[in-house]
C-alpha positions as a printed NumPy array, in Angstrom:
array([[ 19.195, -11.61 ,  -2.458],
       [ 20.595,  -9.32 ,  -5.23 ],
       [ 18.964, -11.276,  -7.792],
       [ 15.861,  -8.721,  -6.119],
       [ 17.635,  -5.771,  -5.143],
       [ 15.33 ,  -3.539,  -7.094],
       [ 12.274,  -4.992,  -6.057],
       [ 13.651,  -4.626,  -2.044],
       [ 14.627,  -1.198,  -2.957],
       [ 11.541,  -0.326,  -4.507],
       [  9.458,  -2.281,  -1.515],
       [ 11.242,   0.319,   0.96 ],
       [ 10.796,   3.165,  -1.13 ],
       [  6.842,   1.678,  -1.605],
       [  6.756,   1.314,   2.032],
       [  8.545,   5.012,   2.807],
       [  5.857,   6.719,   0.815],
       [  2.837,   5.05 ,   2.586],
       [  4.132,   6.023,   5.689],
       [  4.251,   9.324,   4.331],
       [  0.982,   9.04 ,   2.787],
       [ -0.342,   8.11 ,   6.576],
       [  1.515,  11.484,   7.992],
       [  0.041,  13.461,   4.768],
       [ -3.868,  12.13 ,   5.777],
       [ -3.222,  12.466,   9.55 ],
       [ -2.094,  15.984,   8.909],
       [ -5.462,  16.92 ,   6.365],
       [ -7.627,  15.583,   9.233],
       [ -8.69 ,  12.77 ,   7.459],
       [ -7.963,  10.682,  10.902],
       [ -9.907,  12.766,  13.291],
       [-12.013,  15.875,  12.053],
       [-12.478,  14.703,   8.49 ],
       [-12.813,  11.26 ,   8.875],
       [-16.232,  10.341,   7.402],
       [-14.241,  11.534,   4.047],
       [-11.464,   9.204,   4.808],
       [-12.44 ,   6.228,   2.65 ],
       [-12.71 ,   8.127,   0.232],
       [ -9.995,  10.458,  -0.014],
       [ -7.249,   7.895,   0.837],
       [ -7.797,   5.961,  -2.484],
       [ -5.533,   8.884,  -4.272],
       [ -2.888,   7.21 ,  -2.838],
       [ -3.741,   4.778,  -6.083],
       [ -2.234,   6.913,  -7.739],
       [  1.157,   6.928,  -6.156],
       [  1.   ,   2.978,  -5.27 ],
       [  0.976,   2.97 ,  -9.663],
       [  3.427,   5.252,  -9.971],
       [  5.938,   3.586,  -7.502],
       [  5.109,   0.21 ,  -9.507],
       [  5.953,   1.521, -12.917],
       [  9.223,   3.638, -11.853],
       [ 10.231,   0.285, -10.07 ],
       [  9.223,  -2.024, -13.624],
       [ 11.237,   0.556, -15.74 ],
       [ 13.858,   0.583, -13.084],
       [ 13.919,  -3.331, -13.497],
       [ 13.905,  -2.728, -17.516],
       [ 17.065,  -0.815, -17.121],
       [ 18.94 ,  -2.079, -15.11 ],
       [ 19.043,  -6.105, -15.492],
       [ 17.097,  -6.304, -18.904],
       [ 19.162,  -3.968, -20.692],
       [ 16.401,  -1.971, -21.756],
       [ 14.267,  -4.856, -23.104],
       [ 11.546,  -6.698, -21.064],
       [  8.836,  -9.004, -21.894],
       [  5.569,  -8.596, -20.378],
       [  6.43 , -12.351, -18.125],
       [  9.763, -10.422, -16.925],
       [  7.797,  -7.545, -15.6  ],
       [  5.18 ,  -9.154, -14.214],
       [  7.178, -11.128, -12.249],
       [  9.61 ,  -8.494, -11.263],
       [  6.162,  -7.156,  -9.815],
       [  5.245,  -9.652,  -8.136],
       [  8.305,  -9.834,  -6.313],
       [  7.572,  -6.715,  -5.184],
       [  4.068,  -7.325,  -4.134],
       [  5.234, -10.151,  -1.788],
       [  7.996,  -7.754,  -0.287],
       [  5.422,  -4.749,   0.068],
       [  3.395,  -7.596,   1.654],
       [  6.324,  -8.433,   4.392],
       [  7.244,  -4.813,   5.207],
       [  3.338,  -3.935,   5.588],
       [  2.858,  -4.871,   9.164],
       [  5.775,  -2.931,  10.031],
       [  3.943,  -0.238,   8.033],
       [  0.802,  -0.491,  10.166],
       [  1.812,  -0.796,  13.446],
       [  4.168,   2.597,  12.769],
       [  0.979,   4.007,  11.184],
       [ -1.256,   2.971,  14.202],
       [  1.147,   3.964,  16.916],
       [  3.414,   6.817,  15.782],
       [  1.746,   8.635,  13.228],
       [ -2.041,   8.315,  14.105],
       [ -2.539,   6.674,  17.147],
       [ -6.095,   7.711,  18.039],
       [ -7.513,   6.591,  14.192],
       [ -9.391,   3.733,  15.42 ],
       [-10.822,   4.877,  18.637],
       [-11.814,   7.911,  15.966],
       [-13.195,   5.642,  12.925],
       [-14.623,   3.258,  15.722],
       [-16.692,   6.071,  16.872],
       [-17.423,   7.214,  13.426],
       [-19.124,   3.94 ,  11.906],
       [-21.13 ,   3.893,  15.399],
       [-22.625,   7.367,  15.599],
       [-23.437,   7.007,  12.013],
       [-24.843,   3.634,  12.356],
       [-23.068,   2.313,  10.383],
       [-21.61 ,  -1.134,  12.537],
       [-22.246,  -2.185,  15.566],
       [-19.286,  -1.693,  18.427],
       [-18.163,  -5.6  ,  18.049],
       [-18.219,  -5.115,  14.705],
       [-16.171,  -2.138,  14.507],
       [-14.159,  -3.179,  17.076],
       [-13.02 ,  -6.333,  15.546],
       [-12.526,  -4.452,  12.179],
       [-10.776,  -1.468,  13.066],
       [ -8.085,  -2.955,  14.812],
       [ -4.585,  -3.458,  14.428],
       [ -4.554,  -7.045,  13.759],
       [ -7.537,  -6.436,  11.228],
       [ -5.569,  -3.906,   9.53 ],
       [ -2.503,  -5.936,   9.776],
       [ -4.346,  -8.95 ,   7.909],
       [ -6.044,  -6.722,   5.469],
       [ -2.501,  -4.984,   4.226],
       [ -0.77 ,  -8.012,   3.558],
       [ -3.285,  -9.262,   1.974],
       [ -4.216,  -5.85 ,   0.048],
       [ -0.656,  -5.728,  -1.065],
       [ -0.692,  -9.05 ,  -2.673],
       [ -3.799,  -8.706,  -4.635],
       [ -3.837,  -5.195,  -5.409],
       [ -0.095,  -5.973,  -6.311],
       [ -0.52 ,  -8.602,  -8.433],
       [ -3.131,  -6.828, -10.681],
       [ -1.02 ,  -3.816, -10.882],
       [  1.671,  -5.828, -11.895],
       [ -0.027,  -7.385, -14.669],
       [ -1.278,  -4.028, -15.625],
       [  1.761,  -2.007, -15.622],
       [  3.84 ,  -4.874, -17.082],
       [  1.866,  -4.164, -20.571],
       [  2.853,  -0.829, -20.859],
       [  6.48 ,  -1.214, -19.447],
       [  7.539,  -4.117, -21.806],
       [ 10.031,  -3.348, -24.545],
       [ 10.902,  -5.842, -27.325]])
């Protein structure tokens, strides 16, 4: 286990800013009033999920690699990460779905039905917390993995 104590630290801290993400878009509205601009406005959180990766490669770079990592070392420190983001996501969701915005999917439920946009089974079986369980474990792993790859190139040091 402390062969990946930087990629469990940096999993937590991944894991502590989506939950603050969550209480960030509950608090804009972007569960209840606002939530036809949800979909859209939570993919700045992109932005942070990169940012987390790369402060977590270079963290990597420093402190095992002695400042030097290939491109294989980082993207496999990354990957590491991805599967522990991937554990610690359920845990993510169901605090999400029952602490910090419990009402979202009675509210995006009734959203995608008054706009027509799914059918109650349909948004019933996708807006759930099982669904949403599912979808960020497997989110995390592919959206992980690229990143990794990604940020790997530019945090590699010969």
């Amino acid at each position: 286990m402390s062969k990946f104590r930087i990629e469990i630290k940096w999993g937590i801290i991944f894991t502590a800013a989506t939950l603050l993400w969550m209480v960030l878009e509950k608090s804009l509205g972007w569960h209840d009033t606002l939530i036809g601009k949800h979909a859209i406005y939570t993919n700045f959180f992109a932005l942070i999920a990169i940012t987390v990766y790369v402060l977590a490669l270079l963290d990597k770079r420093k402190q095992e690699y002695n400042g030097k990592m290939t491109w294989k070392q980082g993207f496999v420190s990354g990957i590491i990460l991805s599967v522990i983001v991937a554990l610690l996501s359920p845990f993510a969701q169901y605090i999400t779905h029952t602490m910090i915005s419990p009402d979202y999917f009675a509210n995006i439920i009734a959203y995608v039905i008054e706009s027509g946009k799914m059918s109650q089974e349909a948004a019933e079986n996708y807006f759930s917390l099982n669904s949403y369980i599912l979808q960020s474990v497997f989110g995390a792993l592919t959206m992980g993995i690229v990143t990794s790859a990604i940020v790997a190139i530019f945090v590699k040091k010969q």
